[in-house]
N, C-alpha and C positions, 0 to 999 in steps of 0.2 A: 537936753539929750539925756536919755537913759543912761547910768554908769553902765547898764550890763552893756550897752553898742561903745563906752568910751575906747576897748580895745582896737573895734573897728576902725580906727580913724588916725590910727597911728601905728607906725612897727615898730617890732622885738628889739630890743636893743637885745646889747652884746649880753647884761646879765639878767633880762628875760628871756633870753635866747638857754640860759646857762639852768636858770631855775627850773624851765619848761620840760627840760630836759632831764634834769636831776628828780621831777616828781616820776615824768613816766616812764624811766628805766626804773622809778624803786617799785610802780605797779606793776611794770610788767613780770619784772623778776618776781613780785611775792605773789602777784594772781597766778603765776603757776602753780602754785601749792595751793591757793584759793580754788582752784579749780581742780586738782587733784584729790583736795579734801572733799568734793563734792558738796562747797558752801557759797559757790557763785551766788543762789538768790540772797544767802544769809549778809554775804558781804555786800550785796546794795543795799539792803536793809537796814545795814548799820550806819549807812553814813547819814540815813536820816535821825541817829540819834544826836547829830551835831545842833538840830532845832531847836529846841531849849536853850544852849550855850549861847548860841545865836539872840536868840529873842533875847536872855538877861545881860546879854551885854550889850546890847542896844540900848535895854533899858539902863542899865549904868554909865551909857555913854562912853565905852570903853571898845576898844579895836574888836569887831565880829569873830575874827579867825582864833582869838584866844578867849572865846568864848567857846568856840567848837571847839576847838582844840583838849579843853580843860570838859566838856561834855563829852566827847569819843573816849577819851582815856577813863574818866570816870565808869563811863558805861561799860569799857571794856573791863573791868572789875567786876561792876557787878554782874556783867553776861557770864562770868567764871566765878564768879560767887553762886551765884544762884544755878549755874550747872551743877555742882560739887553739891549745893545742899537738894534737888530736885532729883538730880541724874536723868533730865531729862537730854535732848541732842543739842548740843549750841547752838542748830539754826531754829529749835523749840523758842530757847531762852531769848535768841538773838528778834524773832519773832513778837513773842511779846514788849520786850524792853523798845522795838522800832515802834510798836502801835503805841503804846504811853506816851512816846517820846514824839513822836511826829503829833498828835495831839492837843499836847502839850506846849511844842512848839508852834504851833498853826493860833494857840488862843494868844499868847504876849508878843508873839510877831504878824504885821499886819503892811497890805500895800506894798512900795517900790521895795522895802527894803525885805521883806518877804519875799519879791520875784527873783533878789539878787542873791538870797540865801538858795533858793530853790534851783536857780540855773546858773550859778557863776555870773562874777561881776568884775572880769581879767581888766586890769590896767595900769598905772605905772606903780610899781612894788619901792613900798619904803625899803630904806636898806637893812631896817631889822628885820623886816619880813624875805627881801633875798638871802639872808646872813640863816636865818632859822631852817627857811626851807633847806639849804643845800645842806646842814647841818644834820636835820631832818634826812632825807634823801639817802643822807652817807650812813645814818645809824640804821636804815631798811637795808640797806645793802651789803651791810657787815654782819647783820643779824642773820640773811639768805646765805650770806657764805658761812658763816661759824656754823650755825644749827640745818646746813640741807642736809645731811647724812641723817642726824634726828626725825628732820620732819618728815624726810621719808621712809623710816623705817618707822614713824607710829602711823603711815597712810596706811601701808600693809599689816601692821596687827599692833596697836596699843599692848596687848600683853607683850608681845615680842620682845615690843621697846620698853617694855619695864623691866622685864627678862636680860636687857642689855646693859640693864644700869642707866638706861634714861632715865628722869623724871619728869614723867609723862605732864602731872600738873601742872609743875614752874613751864615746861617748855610749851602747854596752851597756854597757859598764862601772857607769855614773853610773843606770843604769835599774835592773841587776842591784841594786846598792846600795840605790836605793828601794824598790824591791821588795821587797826585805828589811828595810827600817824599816817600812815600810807592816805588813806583817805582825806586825813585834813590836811595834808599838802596839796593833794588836787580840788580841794572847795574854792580856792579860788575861781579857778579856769573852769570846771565843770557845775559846780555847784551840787547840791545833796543828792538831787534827781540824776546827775547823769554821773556822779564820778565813780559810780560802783560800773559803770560801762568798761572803766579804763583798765579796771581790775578783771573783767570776765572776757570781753570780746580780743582784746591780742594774747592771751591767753589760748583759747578755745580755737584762733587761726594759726599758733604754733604746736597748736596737738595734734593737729589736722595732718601737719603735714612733717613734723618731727619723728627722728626714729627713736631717740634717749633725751634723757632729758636736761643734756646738757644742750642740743639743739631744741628743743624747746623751751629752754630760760633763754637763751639766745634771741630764736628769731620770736617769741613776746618780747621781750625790752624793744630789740628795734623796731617790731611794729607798734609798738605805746609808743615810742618816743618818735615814731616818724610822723606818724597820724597827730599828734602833738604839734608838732610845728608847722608839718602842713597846714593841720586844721586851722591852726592861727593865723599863719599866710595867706590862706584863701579866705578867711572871716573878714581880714584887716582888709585884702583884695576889693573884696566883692560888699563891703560894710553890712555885714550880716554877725548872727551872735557866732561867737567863740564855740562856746561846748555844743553846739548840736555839730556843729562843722567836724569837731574833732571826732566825733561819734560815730557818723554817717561816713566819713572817711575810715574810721577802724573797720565799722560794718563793710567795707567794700571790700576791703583787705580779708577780712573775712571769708567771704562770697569768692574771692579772686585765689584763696586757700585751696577753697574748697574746689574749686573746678580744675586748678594744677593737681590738686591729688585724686580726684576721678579722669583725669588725663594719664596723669601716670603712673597709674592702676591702669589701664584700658591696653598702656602702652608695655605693659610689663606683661599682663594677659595675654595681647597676641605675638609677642617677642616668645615667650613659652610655649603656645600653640604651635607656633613655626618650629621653634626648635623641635618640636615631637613629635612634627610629623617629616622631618628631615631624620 
């Protein structure tokens, strides 16, 4: 049997239950600002920088996840390296550095363990790996609460926020960085292909229908983390893969966003029609 079906065939224990859950509240919280930066494509794009890391620790025989792991972070250097010396847009930079790097990773990686890099391969978590992830998790999560006033005051105008006494570069810097753990926490369960989903799609279903943006960090975390365990309940349910479950599930929520807030627009429309004509 495939690793990537080994999730199917077993359930969440109490700390994959815990882990599952600490990756997709820290995406849901940071794909707010992923999405407000207007870098959704840039940030799927990057998590295929994790192929390379992948493939040479393969080749060293050494645990995959801190081969990505030590490739995301790397790249995210040099995507703010090579912003700073090009002054081209991040999703420029973030653009070429994914086409090298997926490349790259597709020649030294090959077969099962290439499917498993590409689509997630969830199944029982050594305890360094629950220990890092939620550790992981916690430092995305301190980082959205220290730096949200920052990051949104350089969405609205980077001069502003130099103007304010940011430091516009360290705090892309420090973003580019999350960004990039945020994603290799989710390689396991989605894999390079889909984990940039988790950062765009509950995201994009809490703008729909938030009025601030404190409801929308909100209702993204709970829809990342809901579609998260769902999706894994219903995978392990019905013995099907993990990350497309998880996916197809956000996409509903999504769609199920979108139709509550053409509802209640419709319903606010003729609530005001009436009143004006009373």
């Amino acid at each position: 049997m495939s690793p990537s079906l080994s999730f199917a065939t077993t359930t969440m224990s109490a700390s994959g239950v815990l882990v599952a859950s600490s990756m997709a509240l820290a995406a849901g919280l940071l794909g707010s600002f992923v999405l407000l930066r207007r870098m959704t494509l840039a940030a799927d794009a990057l998590s295929h920088v994790a192929l390379p890391g992948i493939g040479v620790a393969i080749l060293l025989r050494i645990d995959p996840l801190i081969g990505a792991v030590a490739a995301l972070l790397a790249g995210a250097v040099l995507i703010w390296a090579l912003q700073r010396r090009t002054r081209l847009s991040t999703d420029a930079v973030i653009g070429v550095v994914f086409s090298a790097a997926l490349a790259t990773g597709a020649l030294i990686t090959s077969g099962e363990q290439l499917i498993d890099a590409l689509f997630g391969a969830p199944g029982r978590l050594a305890p360094w790996e629950m220990a890092a992830g939620i550790a992981g998790a916690i430092l995305v999560m301190l980082f959205v609460r220290v730096a949200k006033d920052q990051l949104v005051l350089a969405v609205v105008s980077g001069d502003m926020a130099h103007a304010s006494g940011v430091d516009v570069r360290r705090l892309d810097l420090l973003y580019l960085l999350t960004l990039s753990l945020t994603v290799a926490l989710g390689l396991r369960y989605l894999g390079v292909l889909l984990m940039g989903s988790l950062l765009i799609i509950p995201p994009a279903a809490a703008r729909v229908l938030a009025r601030n943006l404190t409801q929308m960090l909100v209702l993204s975390a709970a829809s990342a983390v809901f579609s998260t365990l769902a999706g894994s309940w219903l995978a392990a349910r019905y013995r099907t893969e993990t990350g497309p479950m998880i996916v197809l599930l956000a996409a509903g929520m999504f769609l199920s966003a979108v139709i509550i807030a053409s509802v209640r627009q419709w319903v606010a429309g003729f609530t005001s029609r009436r009143a004006a004509r009373c």
